[in-house]
C-alpha positions as CSV (number, residue, x, y, z in Angstrom):
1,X,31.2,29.5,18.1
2,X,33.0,31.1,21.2
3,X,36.0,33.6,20.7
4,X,39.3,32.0,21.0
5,X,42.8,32.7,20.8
6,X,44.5,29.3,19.8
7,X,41.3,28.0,17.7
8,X,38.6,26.2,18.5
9,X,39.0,23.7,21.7
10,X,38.0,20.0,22.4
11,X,34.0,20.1,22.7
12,X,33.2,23.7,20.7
13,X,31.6,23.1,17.7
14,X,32.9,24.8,14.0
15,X,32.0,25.0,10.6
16,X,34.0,23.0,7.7
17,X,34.2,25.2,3.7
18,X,35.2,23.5,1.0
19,X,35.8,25.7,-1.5
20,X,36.7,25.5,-5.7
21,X,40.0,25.9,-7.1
22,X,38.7,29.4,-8.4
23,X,37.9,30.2,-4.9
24,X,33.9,29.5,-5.0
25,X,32.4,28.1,-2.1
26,X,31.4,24.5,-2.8
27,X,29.8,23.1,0.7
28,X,29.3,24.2,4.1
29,X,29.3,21.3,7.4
30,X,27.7,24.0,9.5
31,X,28.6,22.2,12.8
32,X,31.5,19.6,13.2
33,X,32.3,19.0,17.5
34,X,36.2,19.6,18.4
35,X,37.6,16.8,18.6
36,X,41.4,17.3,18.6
37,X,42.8,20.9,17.0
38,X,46.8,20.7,16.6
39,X,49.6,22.3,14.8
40,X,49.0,19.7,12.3
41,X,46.1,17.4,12.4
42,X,42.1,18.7,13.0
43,X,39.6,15.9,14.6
44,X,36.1,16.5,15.0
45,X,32.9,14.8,14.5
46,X,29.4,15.8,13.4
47,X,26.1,13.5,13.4
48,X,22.5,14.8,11.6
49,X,24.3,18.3,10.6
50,X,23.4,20.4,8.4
51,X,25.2,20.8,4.4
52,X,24.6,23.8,2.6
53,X,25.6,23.4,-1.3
54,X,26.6,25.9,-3.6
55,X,23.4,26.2,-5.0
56,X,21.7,26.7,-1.6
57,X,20.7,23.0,-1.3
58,X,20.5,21.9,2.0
59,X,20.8,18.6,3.5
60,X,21.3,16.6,6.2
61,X,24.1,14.3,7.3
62,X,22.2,10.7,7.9
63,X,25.0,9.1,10.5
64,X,27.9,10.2,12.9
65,X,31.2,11.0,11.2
66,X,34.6,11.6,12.4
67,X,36.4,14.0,10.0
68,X,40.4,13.9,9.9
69,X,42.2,16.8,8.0
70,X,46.2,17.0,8.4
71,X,48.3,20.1,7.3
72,X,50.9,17.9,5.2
73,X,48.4,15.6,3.1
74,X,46.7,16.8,-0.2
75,X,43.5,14.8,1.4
76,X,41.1,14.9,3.9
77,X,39.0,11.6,5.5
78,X,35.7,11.4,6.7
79,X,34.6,7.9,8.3
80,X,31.0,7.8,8.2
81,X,29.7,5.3,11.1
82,X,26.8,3.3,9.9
83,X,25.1,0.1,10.9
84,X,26.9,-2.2,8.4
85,X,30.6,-0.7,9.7
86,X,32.4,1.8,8.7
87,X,32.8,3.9,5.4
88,X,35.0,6.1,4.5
89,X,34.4,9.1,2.2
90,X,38.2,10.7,1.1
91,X,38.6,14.2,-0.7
92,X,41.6,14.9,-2.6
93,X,42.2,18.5,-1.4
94,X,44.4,21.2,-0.3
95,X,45.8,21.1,3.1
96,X,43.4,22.9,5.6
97,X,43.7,26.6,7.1
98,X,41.5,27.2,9.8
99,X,40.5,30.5,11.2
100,X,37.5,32.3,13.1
101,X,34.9,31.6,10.6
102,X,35.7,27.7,10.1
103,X,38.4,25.4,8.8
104,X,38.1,25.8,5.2
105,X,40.0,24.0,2.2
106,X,40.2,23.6,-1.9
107,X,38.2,20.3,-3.1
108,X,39.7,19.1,-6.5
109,X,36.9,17.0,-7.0
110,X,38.8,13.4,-7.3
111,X,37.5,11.2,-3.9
112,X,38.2,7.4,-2.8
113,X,35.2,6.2,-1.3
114,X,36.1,2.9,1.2
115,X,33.1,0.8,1.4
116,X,32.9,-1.5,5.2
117,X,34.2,-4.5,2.9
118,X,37.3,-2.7,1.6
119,X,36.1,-2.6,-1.4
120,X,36.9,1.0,-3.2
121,X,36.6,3.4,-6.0
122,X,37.9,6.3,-7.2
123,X,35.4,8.9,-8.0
124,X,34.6,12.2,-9.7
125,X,37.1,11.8,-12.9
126,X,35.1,13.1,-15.0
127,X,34.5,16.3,-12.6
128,X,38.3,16.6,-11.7
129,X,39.3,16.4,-16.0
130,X,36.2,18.7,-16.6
131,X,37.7,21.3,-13.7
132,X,41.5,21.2,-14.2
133,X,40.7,22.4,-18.0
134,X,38.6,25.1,-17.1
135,X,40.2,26.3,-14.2
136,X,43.6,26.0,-15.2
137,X,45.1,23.6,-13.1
138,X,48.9,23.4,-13.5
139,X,51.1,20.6,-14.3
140,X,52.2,20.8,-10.6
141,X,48.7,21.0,-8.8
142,X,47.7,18.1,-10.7
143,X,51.1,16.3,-10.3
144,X,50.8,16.6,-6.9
145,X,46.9,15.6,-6.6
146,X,47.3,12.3,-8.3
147,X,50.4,11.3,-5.8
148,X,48.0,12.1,-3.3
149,X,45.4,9.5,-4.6
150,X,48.5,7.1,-4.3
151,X,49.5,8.3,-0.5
152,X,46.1,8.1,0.2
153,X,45.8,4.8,-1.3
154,X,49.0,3.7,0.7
155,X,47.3,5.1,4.5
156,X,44.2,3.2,3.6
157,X,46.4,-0.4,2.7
158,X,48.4,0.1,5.5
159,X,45.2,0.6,8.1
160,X,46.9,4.7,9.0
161,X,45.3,7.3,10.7
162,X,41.5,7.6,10.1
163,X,41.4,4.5,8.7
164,X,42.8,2.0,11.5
165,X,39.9,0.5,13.9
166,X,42.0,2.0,17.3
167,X,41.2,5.3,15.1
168,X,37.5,4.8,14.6
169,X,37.1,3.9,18.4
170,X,39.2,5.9,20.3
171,X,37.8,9.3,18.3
172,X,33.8,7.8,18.1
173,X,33.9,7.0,22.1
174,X,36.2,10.4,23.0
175,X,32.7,12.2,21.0
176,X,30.1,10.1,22.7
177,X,31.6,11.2,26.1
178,X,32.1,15.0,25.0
179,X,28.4,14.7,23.7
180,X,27.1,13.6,27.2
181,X,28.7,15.7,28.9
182,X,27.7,18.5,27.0
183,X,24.1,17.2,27.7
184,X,24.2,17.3,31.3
């Protein structure tokens, strides 16, 4: 990753953290592409990258996905681009930072995944009643975690952001022509 002043521009490629509530790494992305880097909204997309799990499990993403994080949502979006259409894979999290090392945020372990059918499910109860006991989440964290299941639950009705077709093409074909380019 180059040195920059402003973060990371359009075509430079970054690492996503997520991290625990008790300030534990959780996962490592280790390259996402720069899509779009705002004030308030990050962009980027990463395709067969490597994940590095707490436990030093590694893996490899299987399809391209654009990844959405905003600075006023409790949630982040990834829209994973697969054969059958699109699925999306939501974290209910802290709003992002992002510095030098990579744009890093707090997983609380409750996800909405979106299946190409609309069908969807909330995930990971268990692991987000298991967590907020043991470390400590307070009445506000969790207050404000589940309205975010229900704002995230309103973008994905309402077809906003990440999870409106224009979205999906705009972002997937601005990456394919970053991605050539690059190549040349």
């Amino acid at each position: 990753m180059s040195q920059y002043s402003d973060g990371p521009k359009e075509g430079e490629y970054i690492a996503i953290k997520s991290y625990n509530h008790d300030g534990s790494l959780h996962r490592t992305w280790r390259e996402t592409m720069v899509l779009k880097n705002s004030q308030d909204e990050f962009i980027g997309c990463n395709d067969h990258t490597v994940v590095i799990e707490d436990n030093d499990r590694r893996w490899v993403t299987r399809e391209p996905a654009l990844v959405y994080f905003n600075k006023h949502t409790w949630f982040n979006v990834v829209a994973m681009i697969r054969d059958n259409g699109v699925s999306y894979y939501c974290n209910i999290a802290s709003p992002y930072v992002l510095d030098r090392e990579a744009l890093k945020y707090i997983d609380y372990d409750l996800d909405v995944k979106v299946f190409p059918n609309g069908e969807r499910r909330l995930l990971d109860t268990d692991e987000f009643e298991q967590f907020s006991r043991q470390w400590h989440y307070s009445a506000d964290t969790i207050q404000i975690l589940l309205d975010s299941v229900r704002e995230l639950t309103d973008w994905i009705n309402k077809k906003r952001g990440p999870f409106s077709v224009e979205f999906i093409n705009i972002w997937y074909k601005r990456y394919l022509n970053i991605a050539e380019r690059n190549t040349r």
